[in-house]
Wavefront OBJ file of the C-alpha trace (Angstrom):
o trace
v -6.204 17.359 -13.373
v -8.733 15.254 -12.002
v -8.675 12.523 -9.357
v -7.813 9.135 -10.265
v -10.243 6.033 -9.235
v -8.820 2.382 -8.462
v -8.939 -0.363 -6.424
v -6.915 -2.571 -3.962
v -6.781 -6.166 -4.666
v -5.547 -9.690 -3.434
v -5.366 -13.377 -4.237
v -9.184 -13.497 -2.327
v -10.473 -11.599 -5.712
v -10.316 -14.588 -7.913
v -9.258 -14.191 -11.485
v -9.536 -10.614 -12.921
v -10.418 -9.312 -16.316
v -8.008 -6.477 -16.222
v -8.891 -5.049 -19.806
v -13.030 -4.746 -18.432
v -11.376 -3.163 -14.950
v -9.383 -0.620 -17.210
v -12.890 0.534 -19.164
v -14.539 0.902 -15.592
v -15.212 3.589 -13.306
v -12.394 2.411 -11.082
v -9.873 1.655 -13.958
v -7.389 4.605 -13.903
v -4.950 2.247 -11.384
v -4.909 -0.266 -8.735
v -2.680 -1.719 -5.759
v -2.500 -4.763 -5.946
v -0.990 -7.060 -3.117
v 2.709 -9.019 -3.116
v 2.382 -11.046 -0.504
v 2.662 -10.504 3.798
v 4.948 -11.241 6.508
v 5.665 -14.558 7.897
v 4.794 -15.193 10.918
v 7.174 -17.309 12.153
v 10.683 -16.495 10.369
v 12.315 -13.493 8.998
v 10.696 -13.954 5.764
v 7.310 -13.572 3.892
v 4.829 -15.059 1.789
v 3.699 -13.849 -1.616
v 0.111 -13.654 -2.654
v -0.625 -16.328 -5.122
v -2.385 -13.918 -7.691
v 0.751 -11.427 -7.205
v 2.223 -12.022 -10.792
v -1.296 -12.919 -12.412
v -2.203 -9.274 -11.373
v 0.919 -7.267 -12.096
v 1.005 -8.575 -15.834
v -2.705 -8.425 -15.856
v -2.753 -4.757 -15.244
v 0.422 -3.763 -17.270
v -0.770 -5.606 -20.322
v -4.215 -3.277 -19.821
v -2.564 -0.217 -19.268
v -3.390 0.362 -15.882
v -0.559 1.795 -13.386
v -0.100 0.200 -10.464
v 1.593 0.403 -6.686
v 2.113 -2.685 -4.405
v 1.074 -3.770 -0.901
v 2.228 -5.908 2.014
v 0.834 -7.077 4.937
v 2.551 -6.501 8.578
v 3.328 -9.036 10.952
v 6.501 -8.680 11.745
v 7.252 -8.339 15.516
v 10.386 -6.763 14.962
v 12.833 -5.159 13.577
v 14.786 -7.906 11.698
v 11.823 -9.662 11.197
v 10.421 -6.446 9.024
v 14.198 -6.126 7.473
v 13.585 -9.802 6.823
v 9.939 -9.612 4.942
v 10.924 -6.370 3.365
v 14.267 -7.912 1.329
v 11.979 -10.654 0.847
v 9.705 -8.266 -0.879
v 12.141 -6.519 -2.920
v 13.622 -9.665 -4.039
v 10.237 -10.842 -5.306
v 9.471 -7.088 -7.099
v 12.917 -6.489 -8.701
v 13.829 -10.081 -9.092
v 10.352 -10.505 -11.669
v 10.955 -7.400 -13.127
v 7.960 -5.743 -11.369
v 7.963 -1.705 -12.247
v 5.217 -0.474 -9.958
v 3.957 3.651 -10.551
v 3.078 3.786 -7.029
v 5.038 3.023 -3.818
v 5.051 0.002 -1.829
v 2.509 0.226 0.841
v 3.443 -1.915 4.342
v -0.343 -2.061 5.674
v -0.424 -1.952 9.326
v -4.075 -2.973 11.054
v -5.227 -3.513 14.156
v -5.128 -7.584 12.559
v -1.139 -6.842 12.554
v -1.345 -6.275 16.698
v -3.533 -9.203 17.710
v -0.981 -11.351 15.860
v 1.936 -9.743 18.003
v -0.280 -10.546 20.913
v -1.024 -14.119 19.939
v 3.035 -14.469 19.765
v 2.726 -12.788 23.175
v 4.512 -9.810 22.574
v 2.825 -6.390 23.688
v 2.573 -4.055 21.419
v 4.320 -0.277 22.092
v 4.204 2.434 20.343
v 8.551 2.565 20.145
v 7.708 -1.116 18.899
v 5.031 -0.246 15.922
v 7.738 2.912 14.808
v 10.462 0.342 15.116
v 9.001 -2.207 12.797
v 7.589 0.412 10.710
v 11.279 2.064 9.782
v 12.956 -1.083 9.825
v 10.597 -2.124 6.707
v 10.207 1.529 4.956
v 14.517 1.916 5.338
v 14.795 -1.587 3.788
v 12.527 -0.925 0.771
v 14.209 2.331 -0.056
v 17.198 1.196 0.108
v 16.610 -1.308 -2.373
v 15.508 1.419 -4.715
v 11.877 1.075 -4.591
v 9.382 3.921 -2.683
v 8.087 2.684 0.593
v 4.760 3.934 1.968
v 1.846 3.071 4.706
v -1.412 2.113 5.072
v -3.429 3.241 7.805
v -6.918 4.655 9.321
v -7.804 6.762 12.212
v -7.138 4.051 15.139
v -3.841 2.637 14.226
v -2.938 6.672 13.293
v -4.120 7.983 16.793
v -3.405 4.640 19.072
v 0.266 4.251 17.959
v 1.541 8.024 17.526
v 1.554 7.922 13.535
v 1.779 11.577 13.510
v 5.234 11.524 15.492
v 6.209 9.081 12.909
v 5.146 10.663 9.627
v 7.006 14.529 10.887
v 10.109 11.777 11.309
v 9.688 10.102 8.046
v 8.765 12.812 5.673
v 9.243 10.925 2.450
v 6.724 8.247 2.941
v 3.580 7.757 0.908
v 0.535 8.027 2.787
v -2.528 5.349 1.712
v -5.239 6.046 4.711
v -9.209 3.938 4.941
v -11.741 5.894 5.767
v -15.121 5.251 4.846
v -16.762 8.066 3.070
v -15.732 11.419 4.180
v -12.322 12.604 2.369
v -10.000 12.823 5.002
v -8.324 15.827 6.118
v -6.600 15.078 9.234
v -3.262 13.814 7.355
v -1.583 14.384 4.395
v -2.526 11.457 1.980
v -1.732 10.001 -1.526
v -4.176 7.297 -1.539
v -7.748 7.158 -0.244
v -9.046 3.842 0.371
v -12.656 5.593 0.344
v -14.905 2.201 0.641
v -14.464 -1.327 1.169
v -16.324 -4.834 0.244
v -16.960 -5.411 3.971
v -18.571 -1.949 3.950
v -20.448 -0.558 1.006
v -20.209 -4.185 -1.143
v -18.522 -2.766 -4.513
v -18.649 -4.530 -7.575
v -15.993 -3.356 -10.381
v -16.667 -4.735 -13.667
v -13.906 -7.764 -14.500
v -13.464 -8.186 -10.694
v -15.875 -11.026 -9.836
v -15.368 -10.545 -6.066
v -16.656 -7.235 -3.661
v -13.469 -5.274 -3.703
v -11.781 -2.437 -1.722
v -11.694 0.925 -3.856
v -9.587 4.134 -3.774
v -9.010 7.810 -4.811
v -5.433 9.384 -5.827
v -5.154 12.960 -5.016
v -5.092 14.633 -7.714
v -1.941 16.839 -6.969
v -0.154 13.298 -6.696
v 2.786 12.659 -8.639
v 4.582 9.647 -8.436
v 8.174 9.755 -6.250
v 11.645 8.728 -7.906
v 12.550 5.469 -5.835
v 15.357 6.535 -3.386
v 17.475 3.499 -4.091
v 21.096 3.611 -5.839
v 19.250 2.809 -9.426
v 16.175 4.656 -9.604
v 14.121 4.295 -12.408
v 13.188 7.372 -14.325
v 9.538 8.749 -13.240
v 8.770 12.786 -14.056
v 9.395 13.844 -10.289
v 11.780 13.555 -8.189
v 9.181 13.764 -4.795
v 5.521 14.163 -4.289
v 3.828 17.079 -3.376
v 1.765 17.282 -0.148
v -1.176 18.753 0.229
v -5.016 18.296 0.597
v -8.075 19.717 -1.369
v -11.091 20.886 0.224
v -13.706 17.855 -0.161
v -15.622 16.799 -3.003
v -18.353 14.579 -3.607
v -17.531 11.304 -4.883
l 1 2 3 4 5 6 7 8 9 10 11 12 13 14 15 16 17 18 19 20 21 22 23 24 25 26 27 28 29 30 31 32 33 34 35 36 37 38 39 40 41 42 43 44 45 46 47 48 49 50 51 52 53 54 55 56 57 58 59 60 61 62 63 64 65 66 67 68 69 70 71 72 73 74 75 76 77 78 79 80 81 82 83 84 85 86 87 88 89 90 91 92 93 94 95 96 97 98 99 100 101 102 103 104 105 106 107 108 109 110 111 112 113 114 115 116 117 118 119 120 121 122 123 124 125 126 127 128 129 130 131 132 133 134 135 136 137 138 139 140 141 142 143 144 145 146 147 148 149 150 151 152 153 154 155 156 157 158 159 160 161 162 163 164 165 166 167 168 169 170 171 172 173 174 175 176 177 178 179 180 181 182 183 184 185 186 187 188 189 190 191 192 193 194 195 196 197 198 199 200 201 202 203 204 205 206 207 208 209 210 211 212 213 214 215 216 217 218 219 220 221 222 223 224 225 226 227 228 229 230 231 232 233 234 235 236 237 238 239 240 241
């Protein structure tokens, strides 16, 4: 097996030629993003490309996992988002390869802190599990999206040992990273090396699978049939990319 090469897109990538993506260096998948939390409500807000992209990719063959933004401050505002989330995934018929990534930044605690509530680490793990639990239990795999400083700042490690099943999608600019477990690799971004995919007419964010990664069985009452029931964990020694 070798490692798989993708990207990570959102409505701020314009209109994608998904069959020129798939014959590119970065075709073998992609995440692409539902939508975010609202802000003010116990609801969310889907990205306007979200089911331009899905049916873009699945018409050119490319498999796919989903992400969401965090804002939610708390608990039943991530229980809130995440049904909204589901709803807008099972309710279209989306069948996504890959988890569902909830992508918490340091963007996600200056909101909190605009809404003046102070971010804790109980907090973070609080609104983390509320959204995870909620996705799984409506049958789809939950995962999350990190680097080094929300990882270290808010005690991820704690969290991961108490949530073994999540998918782990971690940015970190160049080096492979070895101090988690990992899924995804969000190796470069547009901010940061300005990648250009063919079909993509935008910079975009791009990413490695591991190539021991096999996609999880959603947990949820109906799962749909994938060819393992879990993934399996572990890390190979670095490569250059």
């Amino acid at each position: 097996m070798a490692d798989l090469y993708g990207t990570n897109v959102w409505e701020g990538n314009g209109s994608i030629n998904w069959t020129r993506v798939a014959a590119s260096t970065n075709g073998d998948f992609t995440m692409i993003r539902a939508g975010y939390d609202s802000k003010v409500s116990n609801s969310g807000v889907t990205d306007a490309e979200f089911l331009n992209y899905t049916a873009g990719a699945a018409a050119a063959g490319i498999p796919f996992g989903l992400w969401w933004f965090c804002y939610a401050r708390n608990a039943a505002m991530a229980t809130g988002a995440a049904n909204y989330a589901a709803d807008l995934i099972l309710n279209n018929n989306i069948n996504p390869t890959y988890p569902v990534y909830y992508d918490f930044e340091d963007a996600t605690t200056i909101s909190w802190n605009n809404y003046g509530v102070t971010p804790t680490t109980a907090l973070v793990h609080e609104v983390l599990t509320a959204w995870c639990n909620t996705i799984a239990a409506r049958g789809l795999t939950p995962g999350i999206y990190f680097n080094w400083g929300t990882y270290s700042a808010w005690d991820f490690q704690t969290l991961f040992a108490n949530n073994p099943s999540w998918s782990h999608w971690i940015a970190q600019w160049g080096n492979r990273p070895t101090w988690e477990t990992w899924e995804v690799w969000q190796y470069m971004g547009g901010n940061y090396g300005h990648i250009r995919v063919d079909g993509i007419p935008t910079e975009v964010d791009v990413d490695i699978i591991d190539d021991g990664y096999v996609p999880p069985t959603p947990p949820g009452p109906n799962p749909r049939p994938t060819i393992s029931s879990m993934p399996i964990w572990f890390i190979k020694p670095p490569r250059p990319i």
